[in-house]
C-alpha positions in Angstrom: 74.7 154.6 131.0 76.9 155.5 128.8 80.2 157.4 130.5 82.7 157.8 127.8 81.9 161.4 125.9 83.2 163.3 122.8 82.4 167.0 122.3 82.9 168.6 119.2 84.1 172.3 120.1 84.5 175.6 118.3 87.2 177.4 119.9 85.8 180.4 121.0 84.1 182.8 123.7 81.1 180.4 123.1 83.1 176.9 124.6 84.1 178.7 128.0 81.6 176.5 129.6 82.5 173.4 128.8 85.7 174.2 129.7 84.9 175.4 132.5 82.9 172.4 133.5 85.9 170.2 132.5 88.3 172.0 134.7 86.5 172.5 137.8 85.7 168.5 137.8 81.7 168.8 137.1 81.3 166.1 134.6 83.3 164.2 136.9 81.0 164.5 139.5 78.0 163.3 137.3 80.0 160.1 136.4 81.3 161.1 132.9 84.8 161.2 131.3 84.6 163.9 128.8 87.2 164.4 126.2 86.9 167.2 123.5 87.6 167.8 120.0 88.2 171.6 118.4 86.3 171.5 115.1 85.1 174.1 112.3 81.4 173.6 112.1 79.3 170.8 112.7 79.2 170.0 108.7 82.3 169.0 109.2 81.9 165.8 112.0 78.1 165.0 110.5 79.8 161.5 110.0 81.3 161.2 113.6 78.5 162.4 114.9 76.2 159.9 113.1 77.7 156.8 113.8 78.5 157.8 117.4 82.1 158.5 117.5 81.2 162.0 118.7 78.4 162.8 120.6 77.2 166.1 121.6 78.8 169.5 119.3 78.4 172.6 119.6 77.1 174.5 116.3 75.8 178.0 115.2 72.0 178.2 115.3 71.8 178.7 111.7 74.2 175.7 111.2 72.2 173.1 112.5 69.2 174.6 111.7 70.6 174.3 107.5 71.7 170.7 108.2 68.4 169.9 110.0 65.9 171.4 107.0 68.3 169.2 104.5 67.5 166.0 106.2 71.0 164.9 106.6 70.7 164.6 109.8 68.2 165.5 112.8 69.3 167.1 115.6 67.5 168.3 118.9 68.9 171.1 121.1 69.8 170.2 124.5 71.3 173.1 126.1 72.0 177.0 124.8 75.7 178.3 124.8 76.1 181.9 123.6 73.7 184.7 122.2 74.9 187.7 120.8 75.6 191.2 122.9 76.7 194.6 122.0 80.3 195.9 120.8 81.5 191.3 120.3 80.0 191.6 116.0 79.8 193.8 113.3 81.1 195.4 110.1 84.3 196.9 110.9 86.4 199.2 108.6 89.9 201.1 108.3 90.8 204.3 109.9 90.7 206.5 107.2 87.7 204.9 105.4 85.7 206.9 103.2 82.1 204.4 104.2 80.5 206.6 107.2 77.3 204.8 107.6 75.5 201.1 106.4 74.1 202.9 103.4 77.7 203.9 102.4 78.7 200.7 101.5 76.4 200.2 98.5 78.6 198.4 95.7 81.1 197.6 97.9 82.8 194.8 99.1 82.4 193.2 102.9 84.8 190.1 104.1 82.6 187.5 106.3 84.2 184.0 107.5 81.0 182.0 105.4 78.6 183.5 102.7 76.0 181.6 104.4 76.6 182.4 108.0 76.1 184.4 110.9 77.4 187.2 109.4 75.5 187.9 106.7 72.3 186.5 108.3 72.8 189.8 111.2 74.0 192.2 108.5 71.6 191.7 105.7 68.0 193.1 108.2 70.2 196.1 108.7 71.1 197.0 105.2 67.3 196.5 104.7 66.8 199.4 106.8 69.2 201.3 104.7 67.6 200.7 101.8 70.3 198.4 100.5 69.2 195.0 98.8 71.7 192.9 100.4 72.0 190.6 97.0 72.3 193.0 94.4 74.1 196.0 96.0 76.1 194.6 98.4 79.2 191.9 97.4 79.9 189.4 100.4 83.6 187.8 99.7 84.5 184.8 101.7 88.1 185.5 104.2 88.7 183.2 106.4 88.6 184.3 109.7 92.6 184.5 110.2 93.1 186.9 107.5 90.1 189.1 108.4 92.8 191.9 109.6 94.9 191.2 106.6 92.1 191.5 104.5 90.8 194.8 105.5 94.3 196.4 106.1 95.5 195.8 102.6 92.3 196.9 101.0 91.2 193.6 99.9 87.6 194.4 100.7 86.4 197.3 102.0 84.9 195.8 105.2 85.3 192.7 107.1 82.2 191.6 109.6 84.4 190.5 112.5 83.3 188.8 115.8 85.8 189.8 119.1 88.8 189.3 119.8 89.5 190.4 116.1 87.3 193.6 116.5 89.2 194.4 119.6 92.6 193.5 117.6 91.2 195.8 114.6 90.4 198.7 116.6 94.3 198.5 118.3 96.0 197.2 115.2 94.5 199.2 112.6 93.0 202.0 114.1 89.8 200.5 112.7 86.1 201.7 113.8 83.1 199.2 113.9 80.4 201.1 111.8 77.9 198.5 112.4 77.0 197.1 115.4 75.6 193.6 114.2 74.1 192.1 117.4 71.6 196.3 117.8 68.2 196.5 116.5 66.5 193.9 114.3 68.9 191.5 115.6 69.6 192.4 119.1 70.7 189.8 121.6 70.3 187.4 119.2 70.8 183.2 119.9 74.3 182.0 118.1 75.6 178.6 119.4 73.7 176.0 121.2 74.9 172.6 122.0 73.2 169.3 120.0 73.3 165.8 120.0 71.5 163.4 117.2 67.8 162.4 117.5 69.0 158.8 117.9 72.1 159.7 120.5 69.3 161.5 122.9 66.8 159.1 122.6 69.6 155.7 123.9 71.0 157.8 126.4 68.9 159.5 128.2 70.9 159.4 131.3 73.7 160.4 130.3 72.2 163.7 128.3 70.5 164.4 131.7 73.8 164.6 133.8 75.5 166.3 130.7 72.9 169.1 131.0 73.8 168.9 134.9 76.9 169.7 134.5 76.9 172.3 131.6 74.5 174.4 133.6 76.8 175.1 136.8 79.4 175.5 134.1 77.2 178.3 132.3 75.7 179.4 135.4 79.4 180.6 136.4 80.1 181.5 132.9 76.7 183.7 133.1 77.6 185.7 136.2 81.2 185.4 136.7 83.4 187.3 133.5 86.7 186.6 135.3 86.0 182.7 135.0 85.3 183.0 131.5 88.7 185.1 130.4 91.4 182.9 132.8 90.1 179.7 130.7 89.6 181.6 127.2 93.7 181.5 126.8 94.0 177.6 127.5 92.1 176.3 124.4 92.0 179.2 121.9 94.7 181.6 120.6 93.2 184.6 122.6 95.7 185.7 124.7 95.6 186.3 128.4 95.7 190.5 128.0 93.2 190.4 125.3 90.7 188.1 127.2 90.9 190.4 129.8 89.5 193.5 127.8 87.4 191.9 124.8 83.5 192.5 124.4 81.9 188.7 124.8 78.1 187.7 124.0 76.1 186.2 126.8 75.3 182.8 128.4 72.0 182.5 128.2 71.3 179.9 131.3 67.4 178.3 129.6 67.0 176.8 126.1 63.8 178.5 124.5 62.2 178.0 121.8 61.0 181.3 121.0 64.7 182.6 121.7 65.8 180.1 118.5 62.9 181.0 116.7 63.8 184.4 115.7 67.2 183.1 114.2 65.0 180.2 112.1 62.8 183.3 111.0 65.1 184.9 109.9 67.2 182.6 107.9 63.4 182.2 105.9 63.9 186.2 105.3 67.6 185.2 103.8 66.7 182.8 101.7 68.7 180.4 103.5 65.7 178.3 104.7 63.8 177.4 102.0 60.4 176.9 104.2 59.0 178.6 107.5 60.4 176.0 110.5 59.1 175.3 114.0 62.1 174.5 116.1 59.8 173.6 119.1 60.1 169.9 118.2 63.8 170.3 117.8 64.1 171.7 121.6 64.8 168.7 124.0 62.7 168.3 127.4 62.9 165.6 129.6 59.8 164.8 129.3 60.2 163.3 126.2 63.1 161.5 126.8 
């Protein structure tokens, strides 16, 4: 069995878990010496990840699900990590903004970490319902996710899609009001991060995934029910500090992988345009009865 592991990380709300499972000594207990590694998106550690350098990372639904329809790699699912809840995403913008409502922001532009992201995959069903065509009257401009309050502050855009704890910081730095909640309606309590591991990785270890998925589920078990556990071990691996942790919105822990759960997000992505085909992600899910 293979002991030695190497997770690929985003540092957010969504890797509490794992750090919580690393602190409290459950990997341990299953036998396995995990190390981490903070990364961007899985795009970025395709080549670590293939040749076995890294083995299990934690990606956006949408990521993977891109990267799996382009053949560049397949991945299967082996344990859900964070789906969205009320007040953590949306559109946010300045105090004194003349946008009151979705339809307001016809021709106008919106800041979002990735044109081809969470972001606009949430937003785009909503301006739908406003009667907005989200290619044609809407203009998506890429910010990096640091600059997101610099961004909207200076004018740059005239809305920013912002995930907590920069909608928190928005609201107490700039006075700034969320005027769409992104994770309501059409895309309520949606699935965003899920931890995966290579067709080829799951199939040579299968003992190893198996006390992996042992461990991560007391971790998210905890991370599920207990919110205190979650904000003491946000400030030790992302740049959220301790008074913010305390008060931001955060998504949920979902504590089963389904299917029909990660469906919705695949469905969607077809309505984007950023699928090109209709996908079944029931063969991407992993069950042990496979292995």
């Amino acid at each position: 069995m293979k002991t030695d592991l190497l997770i690929g990380q985003y540092p957010g709300a969504d890797s509490a878990p794992l750090f919580i499972a690393m602190e409290r000594g459950f990997f341990k207990e299953e036998g396995l010496n995990v190390k981490q590694e903070p990364i961007q998106a899985p795009q970025m550690v395709l080549p670590k990840l293939s040749n076995g350098t890294m083995d299990v990372v934690l990606g956006s639904y949408a990521t993977i699900l891109t990267i799996q329809e382009a053949g560049t790699e397949k991945f299967k699912y082996i344990a859900d990590s964070y789906q969205g809840a009320a007040g953590a995403f949306g559109v946010m913008v300045k105090k004194d903004s003349p946008i009151k409502d979705v339809a307001g922001l016809k021709g106008k532009k919106i800041g979002v970490n990735a044109l081809k992201g969470l972001g606009t995959l949430t937003m785009n069903p909503h301006m739908k319902i406003a009667g907005l065509n989200p290619d044609t009257d809407i203009e998506y401009v890429e910010v990096p996710t640091t600059n997101w309050l610099s961004a909207l502050d200076k004018g740059d855009v005239d809305a920013v899609w912002m995930t907590d704890p920069y909608v928190s910081q928005a609201k107490k730095d700039l006075g700034a009001t969320m005027l769409l909640d992104t994770m309501s309606g059409p895309t309520d309590g949606l699935p965003i991060t899920g931890w995966a591991a290579t067709e080829k990785w799951v199939a040579e270890n299968p003992k190893t995934l198996a006390a992996f998925q042992r461990a991560m589920a007391k971790a998210q078990n905890i991370a599920a029910t207990d919110r205190s556990a979650v904000t003491k071990v946000l400030p030790t691996f992302t740049k959220i500090p301790a008074e913010t942790a305390a008060t931001i919105n955060l998504g949920a822990y979902p504590t089963s992988l389904s299917a029909q759960r990660i469906q919705r997000v695949a469905d969607l992505m077809v309505d984007a345009g950023m699928l090109k085909q209709k996908m079944d992600v029931t063969s991407m899910i992993y069950s042990a009865s496979q292995g």
